[in-house]
N, C-alpha and C positions, 0 to 999 in steps of 0.2 A: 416437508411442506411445499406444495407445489405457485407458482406466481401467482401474486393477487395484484390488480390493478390500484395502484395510486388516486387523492383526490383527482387526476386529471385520466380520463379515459384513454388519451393517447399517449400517457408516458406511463409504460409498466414500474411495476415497483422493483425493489433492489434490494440483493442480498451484499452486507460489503462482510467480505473475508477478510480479518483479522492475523498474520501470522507473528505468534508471539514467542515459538519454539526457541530453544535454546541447543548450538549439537551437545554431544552428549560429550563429557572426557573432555566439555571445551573449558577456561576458564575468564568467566566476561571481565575485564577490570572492572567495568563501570557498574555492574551488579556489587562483585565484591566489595567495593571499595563503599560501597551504601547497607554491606551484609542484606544483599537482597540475592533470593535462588532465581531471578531471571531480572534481566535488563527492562523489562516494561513494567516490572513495578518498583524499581530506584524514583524517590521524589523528584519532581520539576514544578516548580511555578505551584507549590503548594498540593502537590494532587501525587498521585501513582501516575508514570508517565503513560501508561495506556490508558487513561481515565481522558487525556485531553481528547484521544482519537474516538474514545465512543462517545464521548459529547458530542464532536463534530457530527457523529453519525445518526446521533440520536435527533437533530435537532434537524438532521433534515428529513425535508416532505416524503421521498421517494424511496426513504429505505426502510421499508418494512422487517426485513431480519439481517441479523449478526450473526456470525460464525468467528467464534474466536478460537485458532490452532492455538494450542500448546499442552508441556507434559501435564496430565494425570495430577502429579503431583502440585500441581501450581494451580489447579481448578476451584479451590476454596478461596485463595486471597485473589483471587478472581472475580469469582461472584460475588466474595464481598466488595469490590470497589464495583461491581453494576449495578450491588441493590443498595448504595450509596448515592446515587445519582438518579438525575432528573431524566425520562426518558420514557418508550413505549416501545411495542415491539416486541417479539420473537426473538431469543438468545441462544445459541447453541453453542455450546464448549465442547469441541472436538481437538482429542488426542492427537499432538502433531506427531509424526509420520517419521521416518529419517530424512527423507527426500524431500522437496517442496513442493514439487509437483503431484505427490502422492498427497501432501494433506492439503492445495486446493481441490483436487480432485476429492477428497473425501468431505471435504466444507462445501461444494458444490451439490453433494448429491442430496435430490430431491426440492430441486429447486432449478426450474424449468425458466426463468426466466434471465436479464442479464444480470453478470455479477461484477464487486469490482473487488479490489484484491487491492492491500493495503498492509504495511506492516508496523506491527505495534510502536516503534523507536520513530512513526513518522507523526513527530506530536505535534506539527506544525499543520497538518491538515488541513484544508478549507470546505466550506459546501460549493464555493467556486470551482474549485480542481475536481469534486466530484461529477458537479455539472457538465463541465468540460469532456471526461470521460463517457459519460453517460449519452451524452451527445453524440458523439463519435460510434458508438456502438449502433445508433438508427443505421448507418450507413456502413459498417463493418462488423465482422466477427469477431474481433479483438480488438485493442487500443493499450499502446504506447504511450507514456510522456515524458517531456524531456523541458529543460529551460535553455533558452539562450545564457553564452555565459555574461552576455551585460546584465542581462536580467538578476542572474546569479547572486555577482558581485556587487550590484545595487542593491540587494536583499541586507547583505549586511559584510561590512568592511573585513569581517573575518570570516568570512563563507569559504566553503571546503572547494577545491580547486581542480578538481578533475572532471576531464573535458570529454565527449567523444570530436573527434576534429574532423569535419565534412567540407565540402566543396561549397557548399553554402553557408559558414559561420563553426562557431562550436559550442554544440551542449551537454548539457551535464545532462546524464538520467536521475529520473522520480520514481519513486518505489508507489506508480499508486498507477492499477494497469485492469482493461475491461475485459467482460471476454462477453458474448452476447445471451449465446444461451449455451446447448447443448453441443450445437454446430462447432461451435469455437473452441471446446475444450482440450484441445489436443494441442492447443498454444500453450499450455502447461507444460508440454514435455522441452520448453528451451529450458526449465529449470531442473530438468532432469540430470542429476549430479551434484544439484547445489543442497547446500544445507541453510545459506545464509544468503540473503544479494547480497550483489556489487555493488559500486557505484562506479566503475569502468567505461559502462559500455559493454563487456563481450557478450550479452546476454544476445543484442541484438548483430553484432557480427556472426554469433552462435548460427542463429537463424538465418540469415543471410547466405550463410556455406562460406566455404574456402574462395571461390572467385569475388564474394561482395566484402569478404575481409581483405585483400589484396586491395580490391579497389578505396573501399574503405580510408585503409591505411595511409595509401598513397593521395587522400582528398581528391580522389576523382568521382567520385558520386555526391550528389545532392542529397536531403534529408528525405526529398520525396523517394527519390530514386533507393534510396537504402531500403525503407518500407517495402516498394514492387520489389525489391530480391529478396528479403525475408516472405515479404504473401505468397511467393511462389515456394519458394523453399517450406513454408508449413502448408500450403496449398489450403491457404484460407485468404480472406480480407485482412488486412490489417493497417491500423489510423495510427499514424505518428501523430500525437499532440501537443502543440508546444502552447505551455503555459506562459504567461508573461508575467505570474509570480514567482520571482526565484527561490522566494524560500520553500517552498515545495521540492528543491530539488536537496533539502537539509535534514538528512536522520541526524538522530543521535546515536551515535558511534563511538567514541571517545572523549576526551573531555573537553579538547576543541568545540566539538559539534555541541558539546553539553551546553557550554557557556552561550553559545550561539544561539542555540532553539531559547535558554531560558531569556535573554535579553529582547528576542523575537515577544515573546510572548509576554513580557511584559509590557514590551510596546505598544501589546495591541488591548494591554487591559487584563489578560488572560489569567493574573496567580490569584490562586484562592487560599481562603484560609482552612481549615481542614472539616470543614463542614457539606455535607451530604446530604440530598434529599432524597428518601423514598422514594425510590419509579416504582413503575406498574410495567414489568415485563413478565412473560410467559417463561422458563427457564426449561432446554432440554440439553438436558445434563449427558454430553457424549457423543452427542449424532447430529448430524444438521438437519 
């Protein structure tokens, strides 16, 4: 499906990429431990934890289709929890890949306009952080985001604590990253080799090269400055954004992060009871 324009003429619409693959041989606790065959559908806050992320998505204005990575075999209690739910839209369940950067690339294609890239364990989502992204992309081929870590640790007393440490402050990365349109896809290849993110940081020293990891390390570069050596090093644009919600910078990963996102989310009003309403979505079963 090629980009269709949004109610507003000047903000295109948006495909947000899903990745909810599992590696293969790996064994998730927090799947097991709920007898679920992948981590985005163990319960939270009353729902399939990937149900929080397509509601975020569904509910906003700008994103006309979804692509959601993962195996083959997990594409039925998949589309059961979308045709559960309130929402509109284009659905594409696309076989995740070994590589990540192989099944953005495959969640990409045929969709000409900008994307945004988001992974199923991020239940804590906003249409704020997507805004934020989407924004950034008017002025770049790709985008970045990251939290301050007061922001972080403001989010919640038990928030996960791993920092990138720059010359200007320290933040944690967010697993929610733009790319604009076709120009930009080659910002896929820092994920070339991963099966899973990080929450580290080396994605962006990756890109940067060996001289902006040195620097890096040693806090002698800015947050701006890390950006201009990774744009050069993928020989594209690319927006560091820093949100000033911390809990965006919170998957769920282990059972720390578990109890975390779910107190988050209770916070905010967010648990349901196991009730689903019919959407009205279009379903392409395997291809984006």
């Amino acid at each position: 499906m090629g980009q269709r324009l949004s109610s507003s003429a000047e903000e295109p619409a948006l495909r947000l990429i899903v990745l909810a693959g599992q590696p293969k041989r790996a064994v998730d606790p927090l799947a097991e431990r709920f007898g679920e065959s992948h981590r985005s559908l163990i319960p939270l806050a009353g729902q399939p934890m990937i149900a929080h992320v397509l509601r975020t998505a569904m509910a906003h204005p700008r994103i006309e289709s979804l692509a959601i990575c993962i195996e083959r075999e997990a594409f039925a209690p998949v589309w059961d929890v979308l045709t559960r739910m309130p929402g509109r839209g284009i659905v594409a369940l696309v076989e995740a890949r070994e590589h990540l950067a192989d099944s953005v690339r495959d969640a990409a294609s045929g969709w000409d306009g900008p994307l945004i890239v988001t992974t199923a364990d991020h239940a804590l989502l906003t249409i704020e952080a997507i805004d934020a992204v989407a924004d950034a992309l008017g002025r770049a081929d790709a985008a970045i985001t990251l939290a301050p870590r007061d922001c972080v640790e403001a989010a919640h007393r038990c928030a996960p604590d791993r920092f990138l440490a720059l010359r200007d402050g320290e933040y944690a990365a967010c697993d929610i990253y733009g790319i604009a349109g076709p120009a930009g896809i080659d910002a896929v290849e820092v994920f070339r080799g991963n099966r899973g993110f990080d929450r580290s940081g080396s994605r962006i020293w990756r890109a940067a090269g060996i001289l902006g990891l040195l620097l890096m390390r040693c806090r002698m570069l800015t947050l701006a400055a890390a950006a201009e050596f990774a744009s050069r090093r993928l020989k594209l644009r690319l927006s560091a954004v820093v949100l000033s919600d911390g809990s965006q910078a919170i998957d769920v990963d282990d059972d720390r992060s578990y109890a975390v996102a779910r107190d988050l989310l209770e916070n905010r009003g967010l648990v349901f009871a196991d009730e689903y309403v019919g959407q009205d979505v279009r379903r392409v079963a395997g291809t984006a």
